[in-house]
C-alpha positions in Angstrom: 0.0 0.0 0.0 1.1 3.3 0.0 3.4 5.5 2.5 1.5 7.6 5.2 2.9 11.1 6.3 1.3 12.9 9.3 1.6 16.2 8.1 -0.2 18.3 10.7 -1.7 17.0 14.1 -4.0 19.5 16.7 -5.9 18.6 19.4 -9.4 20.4 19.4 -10.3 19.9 23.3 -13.7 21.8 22.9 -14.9 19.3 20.5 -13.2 16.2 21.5 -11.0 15.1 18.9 -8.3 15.0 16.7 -8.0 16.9 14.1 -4.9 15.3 11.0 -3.6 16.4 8.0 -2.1 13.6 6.4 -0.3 12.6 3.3 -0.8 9.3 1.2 2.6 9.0 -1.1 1.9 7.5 -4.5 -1.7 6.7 -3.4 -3.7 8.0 -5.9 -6.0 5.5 -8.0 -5.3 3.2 -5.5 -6.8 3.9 -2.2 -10.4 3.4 -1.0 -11.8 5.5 1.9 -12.5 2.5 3.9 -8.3 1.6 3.2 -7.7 4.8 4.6 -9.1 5.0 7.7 -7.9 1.4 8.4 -4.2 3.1 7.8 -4.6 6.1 10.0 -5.9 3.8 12.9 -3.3 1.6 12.5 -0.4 4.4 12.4 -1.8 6.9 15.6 -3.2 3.2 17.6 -7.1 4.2 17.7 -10.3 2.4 16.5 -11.7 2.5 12.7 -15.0 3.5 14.3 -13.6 6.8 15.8 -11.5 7.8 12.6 -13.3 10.0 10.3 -12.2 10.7 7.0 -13.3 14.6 5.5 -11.5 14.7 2.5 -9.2 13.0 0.2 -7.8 15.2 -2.7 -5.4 14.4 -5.3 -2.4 17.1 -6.2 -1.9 18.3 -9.6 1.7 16.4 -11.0 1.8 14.0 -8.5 0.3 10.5 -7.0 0.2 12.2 -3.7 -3.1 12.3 -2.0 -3.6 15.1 0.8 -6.6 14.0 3.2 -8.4 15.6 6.7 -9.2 13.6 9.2 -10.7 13.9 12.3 -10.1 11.3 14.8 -13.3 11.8 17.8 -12.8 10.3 21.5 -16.3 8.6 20.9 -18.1 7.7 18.1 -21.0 9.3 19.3 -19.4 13.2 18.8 -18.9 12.6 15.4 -22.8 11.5 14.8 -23.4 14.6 16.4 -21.3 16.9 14.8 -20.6 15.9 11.2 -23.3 15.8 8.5 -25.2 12.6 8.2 -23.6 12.2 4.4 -19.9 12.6 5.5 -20.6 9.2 7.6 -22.3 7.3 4.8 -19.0 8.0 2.9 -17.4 5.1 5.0 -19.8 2.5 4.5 -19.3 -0.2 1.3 -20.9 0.8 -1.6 -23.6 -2.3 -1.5 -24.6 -1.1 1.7 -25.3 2.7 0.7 -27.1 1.5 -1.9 -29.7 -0.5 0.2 -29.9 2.7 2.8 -30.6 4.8 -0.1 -33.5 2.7 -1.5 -34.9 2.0 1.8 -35.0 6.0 2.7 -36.6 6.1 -0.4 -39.2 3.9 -0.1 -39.6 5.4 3.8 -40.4 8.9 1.6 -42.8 7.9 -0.8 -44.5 5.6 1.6 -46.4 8.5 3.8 -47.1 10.4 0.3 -48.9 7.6 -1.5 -51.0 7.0 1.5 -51.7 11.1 1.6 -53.1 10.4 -1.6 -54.8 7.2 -1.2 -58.3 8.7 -1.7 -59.3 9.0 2.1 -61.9 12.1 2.8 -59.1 13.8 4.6 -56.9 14.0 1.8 -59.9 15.3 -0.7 -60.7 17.6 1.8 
């Protein structure tokens, strides 16, 4: 796999976590999200559930890839304070795709029965 570099590493007290900068040498095109946070727990000795990866961005001439992470104290901080899609980015790709077809069944379920043709909805 490809060489990790910490480049930056701050503690955020307030929030509970750590917050990295880190570097991927020659790992573009070949690292997955999921291969990423198993990397970072690995190197800094915390669990995959607590390591949250924000971005992973490729450089311009390069197979570098730059990436932010925040690593929480408790998996339950970073349900509360990062965006409900920013988790889904972690899961496998089979098992986004049944969340997403179940939320969307979950969303037209109360509409067709708003329009099933009960006296309420006419009126």
């Amino acid at each position: 796999m490809s060489l990790l570099e910490i480049v930056s590493d701050s503690e955020n007290k307030l929030l509970g976590r750590r917050e990295l900068k880190v570097r991927f040498k020659a790992g573009a095109g070949i690292l997955s999200r999921q291969a990423a946070v198993e990397a970072i727990a690995s190197r800094i000795g915390s669990k995959k559930e607590n390591v949250q990866v924000l971005s992973i961005k490729g450089m311009f001439g390069t197979r570098d890839l730059s990436a932010e992470v925040y690593v929480f104290s408790d998996p339950e901080d970073a349900r509360k304070q990062l965006a409900e899609y920013i988790s889904l980015r972690h899961l496998p790709k089979d098992e986004r795709k049944k969340l997403r077809e179940e939320r969307r069944k979950a969303a037209t379920a109360p509409a067709a029965a708003e329009t099933s043709g009960t006296p309420e909805a006419k009126a």
